[in-house]
C-alpha positions as CSV (number, residue, x, y, z in Angstrom):
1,X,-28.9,-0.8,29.8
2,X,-28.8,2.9,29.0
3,X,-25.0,4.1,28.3
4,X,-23.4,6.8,30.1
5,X,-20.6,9.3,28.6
6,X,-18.4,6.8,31.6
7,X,-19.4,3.6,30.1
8,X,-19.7,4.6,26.5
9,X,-17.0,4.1,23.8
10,X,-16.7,7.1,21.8
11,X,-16.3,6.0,18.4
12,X,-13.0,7.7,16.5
13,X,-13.9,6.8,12.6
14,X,-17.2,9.1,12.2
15,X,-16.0,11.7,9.7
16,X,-19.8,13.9,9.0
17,X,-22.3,15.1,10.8
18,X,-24.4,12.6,9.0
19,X,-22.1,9.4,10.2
20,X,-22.1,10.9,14.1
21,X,-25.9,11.1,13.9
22,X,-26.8,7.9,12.5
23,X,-24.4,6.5,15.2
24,X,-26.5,8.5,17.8
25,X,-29.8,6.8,16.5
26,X,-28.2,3.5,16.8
27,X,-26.3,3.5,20.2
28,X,-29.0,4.4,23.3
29,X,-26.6,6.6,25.7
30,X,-27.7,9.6,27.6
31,X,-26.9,12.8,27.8
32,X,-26.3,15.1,24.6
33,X,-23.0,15.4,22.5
34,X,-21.6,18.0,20.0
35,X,-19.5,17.0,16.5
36,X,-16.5,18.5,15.9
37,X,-14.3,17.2,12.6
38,X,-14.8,13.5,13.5
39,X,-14.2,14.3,17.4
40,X,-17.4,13.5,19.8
41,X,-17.6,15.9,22.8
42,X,-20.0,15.3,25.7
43,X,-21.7,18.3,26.2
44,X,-23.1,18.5,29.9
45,X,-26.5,19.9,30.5
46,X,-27.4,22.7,32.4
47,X,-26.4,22.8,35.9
48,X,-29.4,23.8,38.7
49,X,-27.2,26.9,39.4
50,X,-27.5,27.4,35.7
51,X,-31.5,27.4,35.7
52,X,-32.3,30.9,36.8
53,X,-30.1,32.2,34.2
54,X,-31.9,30.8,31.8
55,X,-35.3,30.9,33.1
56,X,-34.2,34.9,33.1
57,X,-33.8,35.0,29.8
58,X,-36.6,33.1,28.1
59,X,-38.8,35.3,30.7
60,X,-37.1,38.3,29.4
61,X,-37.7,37.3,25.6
62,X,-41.2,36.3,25.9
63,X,-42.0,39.8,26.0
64,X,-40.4,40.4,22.6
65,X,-42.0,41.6,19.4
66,X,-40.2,38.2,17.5
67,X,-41.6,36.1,20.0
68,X,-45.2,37.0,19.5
69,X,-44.3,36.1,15.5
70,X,-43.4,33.0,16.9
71,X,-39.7,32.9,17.1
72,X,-38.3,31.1,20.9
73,X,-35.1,31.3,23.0
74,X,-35.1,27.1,23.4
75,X,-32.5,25.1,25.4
76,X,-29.8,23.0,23.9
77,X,-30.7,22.5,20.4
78,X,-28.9,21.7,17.9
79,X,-26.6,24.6,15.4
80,X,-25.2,23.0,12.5
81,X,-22.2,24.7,11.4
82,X,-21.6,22.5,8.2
83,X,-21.3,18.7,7.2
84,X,-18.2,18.3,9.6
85,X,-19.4,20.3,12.8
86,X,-22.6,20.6,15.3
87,X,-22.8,22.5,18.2
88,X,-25.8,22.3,21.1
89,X,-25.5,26.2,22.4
90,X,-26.9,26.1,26.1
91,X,-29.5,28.6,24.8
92,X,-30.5,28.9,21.0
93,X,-32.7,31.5,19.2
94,X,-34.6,30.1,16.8
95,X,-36.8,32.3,14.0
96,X,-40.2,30.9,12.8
97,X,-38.7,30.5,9.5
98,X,-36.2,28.0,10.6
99,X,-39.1,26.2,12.9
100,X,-40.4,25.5,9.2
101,X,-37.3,24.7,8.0
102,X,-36.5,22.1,11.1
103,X,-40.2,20.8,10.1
104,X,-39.1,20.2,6.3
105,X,-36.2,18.1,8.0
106,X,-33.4,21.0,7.1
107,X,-30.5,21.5,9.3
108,X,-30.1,25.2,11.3
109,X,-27.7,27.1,12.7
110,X,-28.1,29.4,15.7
111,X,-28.0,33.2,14.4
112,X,-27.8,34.2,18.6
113,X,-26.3,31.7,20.7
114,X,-25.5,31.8,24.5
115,X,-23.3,29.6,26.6
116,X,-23.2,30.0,29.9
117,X,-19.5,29.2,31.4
118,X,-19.0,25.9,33.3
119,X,-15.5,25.6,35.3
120,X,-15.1,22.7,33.2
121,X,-14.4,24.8,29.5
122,X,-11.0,26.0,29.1
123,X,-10.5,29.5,26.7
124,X,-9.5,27.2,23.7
125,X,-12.7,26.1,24.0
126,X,-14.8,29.3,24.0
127,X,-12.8,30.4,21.2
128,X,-13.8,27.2,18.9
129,X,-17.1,27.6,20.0
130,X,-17.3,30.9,18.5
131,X,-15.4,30.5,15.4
132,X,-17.8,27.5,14.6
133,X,-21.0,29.5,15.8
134,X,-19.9,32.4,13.5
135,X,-18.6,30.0,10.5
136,X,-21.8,28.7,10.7
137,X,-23.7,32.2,11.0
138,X,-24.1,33.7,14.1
139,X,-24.5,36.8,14.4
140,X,-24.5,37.4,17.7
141,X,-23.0,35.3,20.6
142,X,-22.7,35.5,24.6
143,X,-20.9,33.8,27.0
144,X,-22.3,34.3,30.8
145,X,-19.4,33.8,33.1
146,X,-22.0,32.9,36.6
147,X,-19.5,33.7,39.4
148,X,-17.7,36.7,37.8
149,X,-21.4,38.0,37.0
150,X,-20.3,39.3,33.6
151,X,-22.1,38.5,30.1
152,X,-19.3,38.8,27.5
153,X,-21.2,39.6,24.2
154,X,-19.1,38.7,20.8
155,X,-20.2,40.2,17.5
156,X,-17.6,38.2,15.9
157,X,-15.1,36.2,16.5
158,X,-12.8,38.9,17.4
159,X,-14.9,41.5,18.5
160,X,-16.7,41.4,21.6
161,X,-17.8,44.0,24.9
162,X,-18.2,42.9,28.3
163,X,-21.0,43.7,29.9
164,X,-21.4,43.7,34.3
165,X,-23.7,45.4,37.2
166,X,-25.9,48.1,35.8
167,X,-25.1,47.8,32.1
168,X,-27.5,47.7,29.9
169,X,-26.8,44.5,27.1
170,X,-29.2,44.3,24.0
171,X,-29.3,41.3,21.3
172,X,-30.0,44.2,18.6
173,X,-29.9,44.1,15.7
174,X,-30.5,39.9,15.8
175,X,-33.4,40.8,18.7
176,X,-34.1,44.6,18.5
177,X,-36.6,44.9,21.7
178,X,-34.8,42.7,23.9
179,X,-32.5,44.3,26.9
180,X,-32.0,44.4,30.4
181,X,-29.8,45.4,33.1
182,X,-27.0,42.9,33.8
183,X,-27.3,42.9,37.6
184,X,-30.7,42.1,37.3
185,X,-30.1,38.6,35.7
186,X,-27.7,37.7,38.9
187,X,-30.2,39.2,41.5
């Protein structure tokens, strides 16, 4: 029998990123889950209601410069902030270079990540989210908040612009061709 995060018993002693995944290879559960200093947090997958945003977006970056040099816009993959922390962004941009590196076996962080906002994540944690995306890099983060029809694009962890309706957001400099109208990812 398959585990679920309801029948599964977190374990509490895993102190590395190295210790949480070597338990992962060993327990068969479902579903995916993020490290966090010795903490295991379920991370749900996308909702159905969640689909068309993404499906947007990869659309919108296919017809990128970086994406005919073989960079991608991939769901839920692993960003490793360091030896004590991984994260599993909803949406990850990954660069050919770290396809290599992920080949070679090396660990990568996500230099644009995008979470779309579940009623389920409280502001505490959007704000460790960021402060571990940009501790381990980032340079560029959104947060897409569905039913408020807002993207809320962070440059840091303490500097970011809300973007809604006819708006026009850009992932420049991290993604220099790729924009779009706002209300035109919620039509």
């Amino acid at each position: 029998m398959i585990a679920t995060p309801t029948t599964l018993t977190l374990p509490t002693h895993l102190q590395t990123v190295d210790e949480f995944e070597a338990w992962e290879r060993t327990y068969h559960h479902e579903g995916n889950y993020e490290f966090v200093r010795g903490q295991i947090i379920p991370k749900p997958a996308m909702k159905q209601e969640e689909f068309y945003i993404a499906d947007f977006l990869v659309r919108q970056f296919i017809h990128t410069a970086v994406f005919q040099q073989g960079h991608s816009l991939m769901p839920e993959g692993d960003s490793y902030v360091d030896n004590a922390r991984k994260r599993i962004p909803d949406l990850i941009y990954i660069t050919a270079e770290q396809h290599q590196a992920i080949r070679r076996k090396e660990r990568i962080s996500a230099l644009f990540a995008i979470e779309i906002l579940s009623d389920s994540e409280s502001y505490e944690d959007v704000l460790d989210n960021l402060q571990d995306y940009f501790d381990g890099g980032a340079q560029l983060v959104w947060y897409i908040a569905p039913k408020r029809r807002k993207i809320f694009a962070y440059s840091s962890p303490d500097e970011s612009k809300t973007y809604k309706d006819q708006d026009v957001i850009s992932t420049a400099p991290v993604v220099p061709d790729l924009q779009f109208v706002v209300a035109e990812m919620f039509a």
